[in-house]
C-alpha positions, 0 to 999 in steps of 0.5 A: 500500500504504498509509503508509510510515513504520512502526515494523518492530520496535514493542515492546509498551509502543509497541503499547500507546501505538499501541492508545490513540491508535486509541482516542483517534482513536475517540472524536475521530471520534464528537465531530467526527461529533456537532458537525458539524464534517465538509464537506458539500455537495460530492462530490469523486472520486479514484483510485489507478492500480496497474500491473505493469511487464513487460521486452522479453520480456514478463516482470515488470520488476523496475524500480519502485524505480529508475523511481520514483527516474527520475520524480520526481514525488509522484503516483507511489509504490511497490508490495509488488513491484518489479515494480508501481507507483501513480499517485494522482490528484489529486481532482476535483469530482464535476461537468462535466468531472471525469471527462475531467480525471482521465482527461486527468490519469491518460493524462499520468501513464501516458506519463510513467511510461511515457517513464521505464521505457523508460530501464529497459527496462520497459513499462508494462501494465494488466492485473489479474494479470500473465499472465507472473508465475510463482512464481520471480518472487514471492521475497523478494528481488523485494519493494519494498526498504521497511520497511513491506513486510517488516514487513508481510509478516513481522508477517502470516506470524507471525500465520499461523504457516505458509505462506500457502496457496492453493487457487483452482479455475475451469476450471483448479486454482491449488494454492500456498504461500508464505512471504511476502504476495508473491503479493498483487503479483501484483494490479493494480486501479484504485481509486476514491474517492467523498466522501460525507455523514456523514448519507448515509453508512450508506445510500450505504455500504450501495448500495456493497454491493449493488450490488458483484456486478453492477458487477464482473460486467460489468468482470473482467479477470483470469481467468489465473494462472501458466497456470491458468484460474481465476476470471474476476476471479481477483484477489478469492480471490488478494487474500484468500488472500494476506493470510488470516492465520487458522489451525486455532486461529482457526477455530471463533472465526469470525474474520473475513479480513483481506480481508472483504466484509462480514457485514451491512448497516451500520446506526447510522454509519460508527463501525460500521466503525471500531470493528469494525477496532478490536475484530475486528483485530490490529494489524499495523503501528505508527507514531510519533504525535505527535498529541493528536486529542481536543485538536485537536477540543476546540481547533476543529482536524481531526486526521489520525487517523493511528494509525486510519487506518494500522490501517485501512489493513491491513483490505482490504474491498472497499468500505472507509470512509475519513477524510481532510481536505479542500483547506480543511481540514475532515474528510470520509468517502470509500468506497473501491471496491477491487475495480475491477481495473486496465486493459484500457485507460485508455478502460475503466477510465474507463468503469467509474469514471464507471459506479460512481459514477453508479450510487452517485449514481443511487441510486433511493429504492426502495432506501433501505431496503435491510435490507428489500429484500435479504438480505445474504447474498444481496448477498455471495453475489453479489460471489463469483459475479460474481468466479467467473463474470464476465457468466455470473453470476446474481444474486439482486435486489430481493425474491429476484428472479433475473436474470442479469447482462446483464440487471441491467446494461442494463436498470436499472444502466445508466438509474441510471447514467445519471441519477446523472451527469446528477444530477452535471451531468457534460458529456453528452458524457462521459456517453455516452461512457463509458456507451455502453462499459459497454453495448457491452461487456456486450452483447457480452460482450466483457470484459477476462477474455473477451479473454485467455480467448479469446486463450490459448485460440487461441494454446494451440493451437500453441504452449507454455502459456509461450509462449502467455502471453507471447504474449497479454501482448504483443498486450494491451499493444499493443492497450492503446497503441491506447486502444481499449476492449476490446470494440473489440479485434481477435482474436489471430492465431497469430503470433510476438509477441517473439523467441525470447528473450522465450518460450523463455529460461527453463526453464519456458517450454519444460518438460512439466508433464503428468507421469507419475511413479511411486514408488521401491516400485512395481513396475518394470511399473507404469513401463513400461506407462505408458511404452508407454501413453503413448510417453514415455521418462522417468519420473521417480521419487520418495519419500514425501515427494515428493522426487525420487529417481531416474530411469527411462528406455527407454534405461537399461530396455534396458540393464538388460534384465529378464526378470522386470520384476513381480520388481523396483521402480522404486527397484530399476532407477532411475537415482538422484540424477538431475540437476535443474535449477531451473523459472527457470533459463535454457534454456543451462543446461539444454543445457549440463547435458545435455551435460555429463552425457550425459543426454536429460532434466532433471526440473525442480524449485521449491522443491525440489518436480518441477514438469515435465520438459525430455527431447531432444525439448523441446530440438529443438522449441526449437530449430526455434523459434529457427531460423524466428525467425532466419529472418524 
């Protein structure tokens, strides 16, 4: 996430003071772009491994502040939440056996981590959404105890005026707000650095775009969250939504989201992109800025362009420019690829690293015009329909030409993939190896969002939505330990994954969420034929304003027998002020509170709001769950 020493409460004398040395840091770029003073001749790669950190029953671990403190080592830093870590890598020559060092180093890197979580009783997992995450986990408290994170969060939300919302539809509908930036934690991806020349920069900035949509397409691998099937990267429209700070007042301005893709093809230099961090976006976050960069430029020297480059840090493109200072000290440019998301396995997310670059490297002269040959809207269009659609996606190329993504991938990103490694001089073996998992894959449509979609599916056969996540999060993880590349998987058997504790502990995991409700004005029949309709017993009754108020159930009907049922409402004969327990409340409250109030079922609220329904019979099933665990 980015620099950590950050002003939490910046008065506006030093946001001022901050927007001049961003302008300032401007005009040094554009000097040190006019005198040649940027390293050329060499292409150097790097990357940024985010991971989730999952407990002995498959739940968000929230040990990423301690395990930090445990590793000790400066590649490691912290997440917005506690529950997600990052590795940065250390960079490489883009030639011979750069690729296998940095896949050597981040394997290194991973079991350290990974030998330090064990202390903690964590797990490392890669995966681009958690499957397991819920809402209960996203509040406050489990956010990575640093200022930058709560002044972020804080300085967004103000910006907003509301709550963050959400609105995400793929077979399933994500319909949330939030309060705070946290469900951005609730991604992982694995971000790759390409240096580039400042004379290539606008053309290999501009192939970065085109061809986003297609290379996404054949990588997805977060197509669930909390339990909905929602985009086969479902990560893209998360991420955008969970940083949107535009509003009704912003929205006849087209002001542009904090997470852009773009608007139109670069054309002059990467002061373009610069300048419209600059001029289109608030400042966020501020720091302390010692640094006189026009100077430095004056007196030979490479400024860090500290103040520009924290602001374009909080700007979240999918391709994002960046500046940086080389081993020798000259400045260079980078572009980020942002949208490659984390895991199934390490052999993956290689394979998808050596596919992009050699594809960036590969770039057929056909294509250095791209303006002409392309129309941009089309090229963003694209980047969506490969986050909604995976491999299923059909992109428009080259001239208007319509071509599914299979076919895009292995009849021409591959060969250009292949010779922009050979261009680099990559160890032929490493080439094919990488290469033939790309091709494997896509050929057999065997994505990482293939996989859970398929494993959910299968295990939501026999058991609970609760269960069934925990249940595919678990075989992920150890398939993940096979380092075997997700096309290689094995299907998911029907089998208990964890004990009982890892899938039924909490009250979401067990709890109905298929409700019927009706509201205290309707009349008492309206209830009671939904009871008939449906075999239910309970029915839980609420206000206008969605509050729950009171519950109906065939017991209390039978005792409170009405001839005449059209004659009364459900507010009329309700039990009001019914007992409600919490969606992360553990399942021992939940039996203790039916006991205690003799009643056989607890609507379940979040946020004050009924989410589901725990009744006698969700107990019982429990129990014989727990029972055949005990068993074995």
């Amino acid at each position: 996430m980015g620099e950590q020493l950050v002003n939490t409460r910046a008065s506006t004398q030093a946001q001022r003071t901050f927007i001049r040395n961003m302008l300032n840091e401007v005009r040094a770029l554009e000097l040190m772009l006019e005198q040649g003073m940027f390293e050329t001749g060499v292409q150097r790669i790097g990357a940024e491994q985010e991971f989730s950190l999952v407990d002995q029953d498959w739940q968000p671990a929230l040990t990423g502040p301690e395990i930090l403190e445990h590793v000790q080592d400066p590649h490691f830093t912290s997440e917005l939440g506690r529950f997600n870590l990052e590795i940065n890598l250390d960079p490489q020559v883009f030639t011979g056996e750069g690729l296998s060092l940095m896949e050597a180093q981040l394997l290194d890197m991973l079991g350290k981590v990974q030998s330090s979580a064990t202390t903690y009783g964590s797990r490392v997992l890669l995966a681009g959404i958690l499957p397991t995450i819920q809402p209960g986990d996203l509040i406050f408290d489990n956010m990575t105890p640093n200022p930058r994170y709560k002044a972020l969060s804080d300085r967004m939300y103000a910006e907003k005026g509301k709550d963050f919302e959400f609105y995400i539809q793929g077979k399933d509908e994500l319909i949330a707000h939030h309060n705070t930036i946290l469900y951005e934690a609730c991604n992982t991806s694995f971000q790759v650095h390409l240096q580039v020349d400042p004379e290539d920069f606008v053309r290999m900035y501009n192939w970065s775009q085109a061809i986003a949509g297609p290379i996404l397409a054949g990588m997805v691998n977060s197509p669930l969250l909390m339990g909905k099937r929602l985009w086969k990267e479902t990560r893209i429209a998360l991420f955008q939504q969970a940083t949107d700070i535009r509003n009704q007042s912003t929205l006849h301005r087209e002001r542009v989201a904090r997470v852009p893709f773009g608007k139109q093809w670069l054309q002059g230099s990467v002061l373009e992109l610069f300048k419209e961090a600059v001029a289109k976006y608030k400042v966020i976050l501020t720091a302390e800025n010692g640094e006189d960069a026009l100077a430095m430029v004056a007196a030979g020297k490479t400024p860090r362009l500290h103040s520009l480059m924290l602001h374009n840090g909080t700007i979240y493109r999918w391709n994002r420019p960046c500046y940086g200072r080389s081993p020798g000290g000259k400045p260079h440019l980078r572009i980020e690829c942002r949208y490659i998301p984390a895991g199934p396995t390490v052999a993956d997310e290689m394979a998808n690293m050596a596919f992009w670059l050699g594809v960036m490297r590969g770039m057929p002269k056909a294509y250095h015009a791209l303006p002409e040959e392309m129309d941009f809207d089309e090229v963003r269009h694209n980047f969506f329909k490969a986050a909604r659609h995976g491999l299923g996606a059909q992109f428009t190329w080259r001239r208007q030409r319509l071509i599914p993504a299979r076919d895009l991938i292995l009849n021409e990103l591959l060969p250009i993939a292949r010779a922009g490694l050979e261009a680099a001089d990559i160890l032929p073996a490493d080439i094919t190896r990488y290469l033939d998992i790309i091709e494997d894959r896509v050929r057999e449509g065997r994505t990482g969002a293939r996989w859970w979609l398929d494993t959910f599916h299968t295990l939501r056969k026999e058991k609970h939505t609760g269960e069934a996540l925990v249940a595919a999060t678990a075989s992920a993880w150890r398939r993940q330990e096979s380092r075997q590349p997700v096309h290689n998987w094995t299907p998911v058997k029907l089998e208990n994954p964890a004990n009982w504790r890892s899938r039924f502990w909490r009250i979401r995991q067990i709890m109905s969420t298929d409700l019927f409700t009706v509201q205290e004005e309707d009349p008492l029949d309206l209830a009671m034929q939904m009871m008939e309709w449906h075999h239910i017993h309970h029915i839980p009754v609420e206000n206008a304003r969605g509050e729950v108020v009171g519950i109906l159930s065939t017991a209390h009907l039978l005792k409170n027998y009405c001839p005449d049922p059209a004659a009364y409402t459900a507010g009329e004969i309700m039990t009001p002020r019914p007992i409600t327990i919490e969606a992360d409340a553990n399942l021992q409250e939940g039996i203790r509170l039916m006991g205690i109030h003799q009643i056989g079922c607890l609507p379940v609220l979040h946020e004050g709001k009924l989410v589901g329904i725990v009744t006698e019979k969700d107990i019982v099933r429990t129990f014989g769950y727990i029972l055949e665990d005990i068993a074995r």
